[in-house]
C-alpha positions in Angstrom: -8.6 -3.4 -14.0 -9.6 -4.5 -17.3 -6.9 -7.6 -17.1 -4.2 -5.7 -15.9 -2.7 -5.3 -12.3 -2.5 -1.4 -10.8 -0.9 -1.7 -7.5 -0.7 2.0 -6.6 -3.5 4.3 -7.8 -3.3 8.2 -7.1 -6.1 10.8 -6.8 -4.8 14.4 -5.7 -3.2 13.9 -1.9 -4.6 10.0 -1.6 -2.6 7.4 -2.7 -4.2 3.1 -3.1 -1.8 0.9 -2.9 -2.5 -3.3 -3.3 -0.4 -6.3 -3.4 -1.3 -9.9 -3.4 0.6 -10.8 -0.2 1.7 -8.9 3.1 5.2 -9.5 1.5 4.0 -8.1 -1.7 3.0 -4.8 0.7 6.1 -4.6 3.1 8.1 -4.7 0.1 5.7 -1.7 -2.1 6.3 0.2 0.8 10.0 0.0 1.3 9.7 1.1 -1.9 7.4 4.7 -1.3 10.1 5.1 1.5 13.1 5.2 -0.9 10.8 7.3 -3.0 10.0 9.8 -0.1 13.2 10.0 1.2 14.6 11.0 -2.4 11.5 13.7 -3.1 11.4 15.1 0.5 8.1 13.6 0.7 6.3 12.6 4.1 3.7 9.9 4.5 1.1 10.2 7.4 1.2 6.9 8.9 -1.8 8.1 11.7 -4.1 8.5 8.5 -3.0 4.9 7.0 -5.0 1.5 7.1 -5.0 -1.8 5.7 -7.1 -3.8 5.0 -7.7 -7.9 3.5 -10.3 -8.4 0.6 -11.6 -11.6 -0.4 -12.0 -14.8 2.0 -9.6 -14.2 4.3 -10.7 -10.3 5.2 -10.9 -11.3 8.9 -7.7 -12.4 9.2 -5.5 -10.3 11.5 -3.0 -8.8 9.1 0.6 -8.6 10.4 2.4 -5.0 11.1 3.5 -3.2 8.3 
């Protein structure tokens, strides 16, 4: 966004986050578990998605 990277984005309860790679997101995530764990914080996995943009958006994305 305007030539700089924003990997997690908030709005009220919803949180955005992107990486570049599925390694890139396994390891943003590890991360918002430390984070959680610290600030009594629960995630809602059953809500959660993921999904690939650009030319390999039909590519079956590994488990996160």
């Amino acid at each position: 966004m305007f030539g700089e990277f924003h990997g997690c984005l908030l709005y009220a309860d919803d949180i955005l986050l992107t990486a570049h790679s599925m390694h890139a997101m396994q390891t943003v995530l590890e991360i918002c578990d430390k984070v959680a764990d610290e600030f009594d914080i629960k995630f809602n996995s059953d809500k959660s998605v993921a999904m690939r943009v650009g030319r390999r958006f039909d590519v079956r994305c590994a488990a996160l």
